[in-house]
TIBARO-52946 format. One record per residue (C-alpha): residue number from 1; chain; x, y, z. Coordinates in Angstrom, 2 decimals, padded with zeros to 5 digits. Example, Ala and Ser with C-alpha at 12.3 -4.5 7.8 and 13.67 -1.06 7.14 Angstrom:
<pts>
+------+------+---------+---------+---------+
| bati | lopa |       x |       y |       z |
+------+------+---------+---------+---------+
|    1 |    A |  012.30 | -004.50 |  007.80 |
|    2 |    A |  013.67 | -001.06 |  007.14 |
+------+------+---------+---------+---------+
</pts>
This chain:
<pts>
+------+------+---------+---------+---------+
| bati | lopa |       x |       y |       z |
+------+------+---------+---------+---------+
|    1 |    A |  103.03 |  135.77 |  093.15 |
|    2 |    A |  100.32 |  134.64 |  094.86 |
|    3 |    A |  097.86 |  133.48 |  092.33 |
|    4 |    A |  101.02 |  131.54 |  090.76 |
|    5 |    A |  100.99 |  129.14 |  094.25 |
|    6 |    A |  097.37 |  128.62 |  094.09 |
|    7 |    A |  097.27 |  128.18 |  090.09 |
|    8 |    A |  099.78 |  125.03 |  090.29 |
|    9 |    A |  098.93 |  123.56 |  093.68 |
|   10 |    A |  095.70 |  123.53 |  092.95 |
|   11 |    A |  096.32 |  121.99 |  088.74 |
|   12 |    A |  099.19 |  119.37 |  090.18 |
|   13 |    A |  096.43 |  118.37 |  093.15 |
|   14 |    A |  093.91 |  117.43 |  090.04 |
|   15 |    A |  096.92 |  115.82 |  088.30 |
|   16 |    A |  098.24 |  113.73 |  090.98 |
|   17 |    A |  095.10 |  112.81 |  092.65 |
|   18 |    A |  092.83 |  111.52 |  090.29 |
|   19 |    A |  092.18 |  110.06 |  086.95 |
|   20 |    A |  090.18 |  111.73 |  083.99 |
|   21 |    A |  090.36 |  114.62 |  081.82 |
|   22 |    A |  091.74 |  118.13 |  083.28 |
|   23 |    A |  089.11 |  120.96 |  082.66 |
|   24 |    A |  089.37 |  124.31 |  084.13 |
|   25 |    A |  086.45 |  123.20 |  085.82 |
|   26 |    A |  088.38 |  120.99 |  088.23 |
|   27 |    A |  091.20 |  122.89 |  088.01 |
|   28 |    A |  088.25 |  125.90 |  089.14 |
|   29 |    A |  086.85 |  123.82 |  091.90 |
|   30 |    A |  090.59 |  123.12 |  093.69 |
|   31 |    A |  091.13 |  126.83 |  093.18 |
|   32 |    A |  087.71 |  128.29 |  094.54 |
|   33 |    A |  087.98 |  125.79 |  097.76 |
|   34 |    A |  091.92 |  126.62 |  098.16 |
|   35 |    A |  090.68 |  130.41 |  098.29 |
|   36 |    A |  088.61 |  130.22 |  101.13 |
|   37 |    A |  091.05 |  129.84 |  104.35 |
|   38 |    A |  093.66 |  131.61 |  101.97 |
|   39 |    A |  096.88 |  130.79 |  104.28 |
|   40 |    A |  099.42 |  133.25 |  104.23 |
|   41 |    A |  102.43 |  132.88 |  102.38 |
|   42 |    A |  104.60 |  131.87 |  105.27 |
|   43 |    A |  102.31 |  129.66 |  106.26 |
|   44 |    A |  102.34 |  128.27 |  102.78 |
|   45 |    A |  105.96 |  128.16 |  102.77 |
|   46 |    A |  106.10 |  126.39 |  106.51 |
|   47 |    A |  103.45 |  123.60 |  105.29 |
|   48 |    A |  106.31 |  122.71 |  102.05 |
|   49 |    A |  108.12 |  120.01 |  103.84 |
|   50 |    A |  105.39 |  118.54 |  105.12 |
|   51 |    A |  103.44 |  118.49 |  101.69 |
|   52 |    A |  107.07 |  117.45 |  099.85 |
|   53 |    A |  106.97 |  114.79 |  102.31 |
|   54 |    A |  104.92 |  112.57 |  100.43 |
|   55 |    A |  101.44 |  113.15 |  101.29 |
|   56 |    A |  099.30 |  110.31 |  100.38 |
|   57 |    A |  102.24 |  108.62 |  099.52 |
|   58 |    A |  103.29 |  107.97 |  102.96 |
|   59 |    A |  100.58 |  106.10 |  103.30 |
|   60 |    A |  101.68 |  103.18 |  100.84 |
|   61 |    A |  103.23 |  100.10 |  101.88 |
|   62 |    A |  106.70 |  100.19 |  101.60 |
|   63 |    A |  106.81 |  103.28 |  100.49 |
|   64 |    A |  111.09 |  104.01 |  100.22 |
|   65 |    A |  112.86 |  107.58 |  100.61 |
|   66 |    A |  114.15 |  107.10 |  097.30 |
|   67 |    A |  110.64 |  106.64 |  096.05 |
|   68 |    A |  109.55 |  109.71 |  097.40 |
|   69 |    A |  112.36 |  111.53 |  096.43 |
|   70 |    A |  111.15 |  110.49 |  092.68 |
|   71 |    A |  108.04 |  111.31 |  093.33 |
|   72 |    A |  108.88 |  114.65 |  094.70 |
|   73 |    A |  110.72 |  115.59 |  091.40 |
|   74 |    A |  108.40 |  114.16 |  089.21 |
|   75 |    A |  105.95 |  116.39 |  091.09 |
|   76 |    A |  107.88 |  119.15 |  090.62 |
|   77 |    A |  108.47 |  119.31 |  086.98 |
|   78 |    A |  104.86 |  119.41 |  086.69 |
|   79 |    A |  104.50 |  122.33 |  088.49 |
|   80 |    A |  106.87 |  123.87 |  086.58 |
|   81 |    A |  105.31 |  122.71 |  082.94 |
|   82 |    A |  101.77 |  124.08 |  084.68 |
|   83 |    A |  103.18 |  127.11 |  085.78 |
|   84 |    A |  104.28 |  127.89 |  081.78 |
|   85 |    A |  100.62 |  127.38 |  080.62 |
|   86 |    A |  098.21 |  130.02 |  081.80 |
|   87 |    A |  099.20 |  133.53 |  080.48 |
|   88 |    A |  099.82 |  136.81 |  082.93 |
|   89 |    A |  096.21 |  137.97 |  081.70 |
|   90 |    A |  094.43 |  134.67 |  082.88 |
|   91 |    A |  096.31 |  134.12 |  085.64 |
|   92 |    A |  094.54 |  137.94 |  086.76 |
|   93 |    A |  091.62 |  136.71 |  085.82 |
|   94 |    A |  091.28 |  134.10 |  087.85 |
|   95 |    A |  092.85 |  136.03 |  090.59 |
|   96 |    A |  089.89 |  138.48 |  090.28 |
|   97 |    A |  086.96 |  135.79 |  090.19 |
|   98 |    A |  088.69 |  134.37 |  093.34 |
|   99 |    A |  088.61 |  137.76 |  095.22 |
|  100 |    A |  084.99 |  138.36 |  093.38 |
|  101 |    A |  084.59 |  135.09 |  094.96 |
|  102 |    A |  085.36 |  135.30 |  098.68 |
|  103 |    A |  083.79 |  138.44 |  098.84 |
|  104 |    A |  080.10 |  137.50 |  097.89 |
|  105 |    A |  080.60 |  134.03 |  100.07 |
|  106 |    A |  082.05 |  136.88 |  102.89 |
|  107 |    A |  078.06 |  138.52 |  102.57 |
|  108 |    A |  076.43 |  135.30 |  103.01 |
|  109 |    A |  078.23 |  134.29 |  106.34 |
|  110 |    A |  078.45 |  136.04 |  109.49 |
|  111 |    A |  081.21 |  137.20 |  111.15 |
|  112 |    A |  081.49 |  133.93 |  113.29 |
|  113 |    A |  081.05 |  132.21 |  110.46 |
|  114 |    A |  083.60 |  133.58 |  108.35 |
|  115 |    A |  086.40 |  133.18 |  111.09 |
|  116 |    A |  085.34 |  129.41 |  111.08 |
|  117 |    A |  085.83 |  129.62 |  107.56 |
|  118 |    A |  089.19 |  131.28 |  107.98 |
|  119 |    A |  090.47 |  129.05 |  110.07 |
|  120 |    A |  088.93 |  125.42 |  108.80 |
|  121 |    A |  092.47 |  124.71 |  106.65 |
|  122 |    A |  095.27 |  123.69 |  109.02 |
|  123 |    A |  098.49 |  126.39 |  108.22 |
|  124 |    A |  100.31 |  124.90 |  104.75 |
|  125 |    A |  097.49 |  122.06 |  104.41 |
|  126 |    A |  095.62 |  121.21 |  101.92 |
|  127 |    A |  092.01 |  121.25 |  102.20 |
|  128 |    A |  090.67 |  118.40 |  101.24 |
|  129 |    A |  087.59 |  118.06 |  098.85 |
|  130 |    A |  085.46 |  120.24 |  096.87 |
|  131 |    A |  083.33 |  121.35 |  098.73 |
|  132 |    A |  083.38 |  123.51 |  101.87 |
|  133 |    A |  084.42 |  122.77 |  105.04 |
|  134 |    A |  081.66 |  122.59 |  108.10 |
|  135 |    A |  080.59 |  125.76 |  109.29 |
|  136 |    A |  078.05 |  125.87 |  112.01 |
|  137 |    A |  074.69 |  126.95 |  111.85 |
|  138 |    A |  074.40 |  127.66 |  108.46 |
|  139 |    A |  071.11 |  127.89 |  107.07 |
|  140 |    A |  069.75 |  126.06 |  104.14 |
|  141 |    A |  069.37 |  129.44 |  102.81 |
|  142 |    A |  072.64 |  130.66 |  103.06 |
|  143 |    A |  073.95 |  126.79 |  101.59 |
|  144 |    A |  071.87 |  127.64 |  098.19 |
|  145 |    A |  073.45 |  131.07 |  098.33 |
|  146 |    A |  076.79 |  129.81 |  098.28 |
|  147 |    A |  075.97 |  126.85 |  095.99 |
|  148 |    A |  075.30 |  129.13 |  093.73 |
|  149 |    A |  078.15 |  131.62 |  093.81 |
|  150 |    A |  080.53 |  128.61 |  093.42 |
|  151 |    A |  078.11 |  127.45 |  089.99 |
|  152 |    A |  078.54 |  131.20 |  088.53 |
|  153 |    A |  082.39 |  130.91 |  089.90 |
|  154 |    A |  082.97 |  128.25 |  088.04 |
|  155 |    A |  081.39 |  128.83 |  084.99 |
|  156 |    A |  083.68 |  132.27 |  084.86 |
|  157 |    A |  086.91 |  129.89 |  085.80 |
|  158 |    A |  085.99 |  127.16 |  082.95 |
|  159 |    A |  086.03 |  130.27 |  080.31 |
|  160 |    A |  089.82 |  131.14 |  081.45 |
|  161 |    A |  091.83 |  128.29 |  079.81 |
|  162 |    A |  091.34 |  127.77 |  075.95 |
|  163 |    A |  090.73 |  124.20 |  075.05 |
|  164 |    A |  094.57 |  124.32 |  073.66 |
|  165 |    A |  095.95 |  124.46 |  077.54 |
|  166 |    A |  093.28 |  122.22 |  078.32 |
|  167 |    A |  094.83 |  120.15 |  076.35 |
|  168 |    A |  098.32 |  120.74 |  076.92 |
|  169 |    A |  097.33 |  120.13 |  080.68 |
|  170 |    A |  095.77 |  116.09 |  079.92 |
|  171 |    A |  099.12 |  115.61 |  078.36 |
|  172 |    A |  101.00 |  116.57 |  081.26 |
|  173 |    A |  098.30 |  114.62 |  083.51 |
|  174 |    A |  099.06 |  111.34 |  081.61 |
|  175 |    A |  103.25 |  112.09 |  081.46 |
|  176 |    A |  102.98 |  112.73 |  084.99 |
|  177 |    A |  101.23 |  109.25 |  085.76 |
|  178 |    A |  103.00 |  107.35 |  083.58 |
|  179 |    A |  106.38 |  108.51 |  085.27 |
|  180 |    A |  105.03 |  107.96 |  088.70 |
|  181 |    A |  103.28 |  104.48 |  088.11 |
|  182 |    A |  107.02 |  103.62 |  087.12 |
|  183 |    A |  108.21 |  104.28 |  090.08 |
|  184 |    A |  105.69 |  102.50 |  092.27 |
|  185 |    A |  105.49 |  098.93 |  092.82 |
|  186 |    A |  102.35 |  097.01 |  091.61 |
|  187 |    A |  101.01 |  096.77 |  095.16 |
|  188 |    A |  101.53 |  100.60 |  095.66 |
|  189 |    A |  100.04 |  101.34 |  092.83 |
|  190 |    A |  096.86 |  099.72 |  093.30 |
|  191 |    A |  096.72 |  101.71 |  096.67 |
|  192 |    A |  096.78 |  104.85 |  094.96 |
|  193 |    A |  093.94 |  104.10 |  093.07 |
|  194 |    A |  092.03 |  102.87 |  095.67 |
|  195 |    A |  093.27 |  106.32 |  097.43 |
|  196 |    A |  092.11 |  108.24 |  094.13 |
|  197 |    A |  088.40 |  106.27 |  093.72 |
|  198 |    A |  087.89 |  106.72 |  097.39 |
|  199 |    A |  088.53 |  110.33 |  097.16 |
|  200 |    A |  086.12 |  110.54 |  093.91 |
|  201 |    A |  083.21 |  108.51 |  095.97 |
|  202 |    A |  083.35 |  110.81 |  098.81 |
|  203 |    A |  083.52 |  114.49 |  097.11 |
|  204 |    A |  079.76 |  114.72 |  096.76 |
|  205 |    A |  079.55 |  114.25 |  100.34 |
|  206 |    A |  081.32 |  116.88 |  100.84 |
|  207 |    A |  079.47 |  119.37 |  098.94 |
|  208 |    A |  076.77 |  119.53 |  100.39 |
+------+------+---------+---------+---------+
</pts>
């Protein structure tokens, strides 16, 4: 099911890439921007290797097969442990404020507009950031407009997880780390963080 996909790729991206609690606020934000270029599920399915390749792990020194390998299964049980949290009901829920979603930010652009949207997120990649992706010659009215569906978006997506699963999710977020930092070496792991504060300094760039 689609909304599955997007429900745990979007929670394990906030649990692997940076520190701090796990709202549905993040977890909205990763699933509001994932929405947007909406890859098909073959595409989806022909981006897996390259996304169970490592990612930002490939970009650590030294970084071993058997590394990833952990890594890659460590990433994995997550999924599966963030899959089990939402129920069928909020899972629909948050697959009808995404549609809700794309179809108001679909009235704001123009055609051209929304095919630059469309295509912006390479087949199987992630797009990267909160915010959305370049689109040219959009005016500063239509950049309040959309600010503003994503504010009302994401006040509807922060009202789908109870503060229980909330919870439930942090504890996963600091099992997760805690297994991977194991696996790293000292080095590497001071390059993820790096990777992680980086990627925290430069998201308010990219929403604007």
């Amino acid at each position: 099911m689609k909304i599955n996909r997007l429900l745990v790729v979007s929670a394990v991206s906030v649990l692997i890439g940076g520190g701090g609690f796990i709202t549905s606020k993040a977890l909205a934000d990763q699933f509001l921007t994932a929405q947007n270029s909406a890859p098909s599920m073959e595409q989806r399915d022909s981006g897996k290797g390259k996304r169970g390749g490592g990612g930002k792990f490939e970009r650590l020194s030294g970084i071993t097969e058997a590394q990833k390998t952990q890594l890659q299964q460590i990433k994995s049980a997550s999924r599966q442990q963030i899959e089990a949290i939402p129920t069928a009901a909020q899972k629909a829920r948050m697959e009808a404020i995404r549609n809700d979603t794309k179809a108001k930010i679909d009235a704001v652009l123009t055609a051209e507009q929304r095919q630059q949207l469309a295509q912006s997120s390479p087949a199987g990649g992630e797009q990267k950031g909160r915010g959305y992706p370049k689109i040219s010659g959009l005016t500063d009215a239509q950049k309040t407009q959309m600010k503003a569906i994503r504010s009302a978006s994401r006040q509807q997506m922060d009202a789908v997880l109870t503060a229980e699963q909330k919870a439930q999710m942090e504890a996963i977020r600091t099992d997760t780390k805690a297994k991977m930092d194991a696996v790293l070496t000292a080095e590497q792991r001071q390059e993820l963080e790096q990777m992680r504060q980086q990627k925290q300094q430069n998201r308010p760039q990219r929403q604007s």
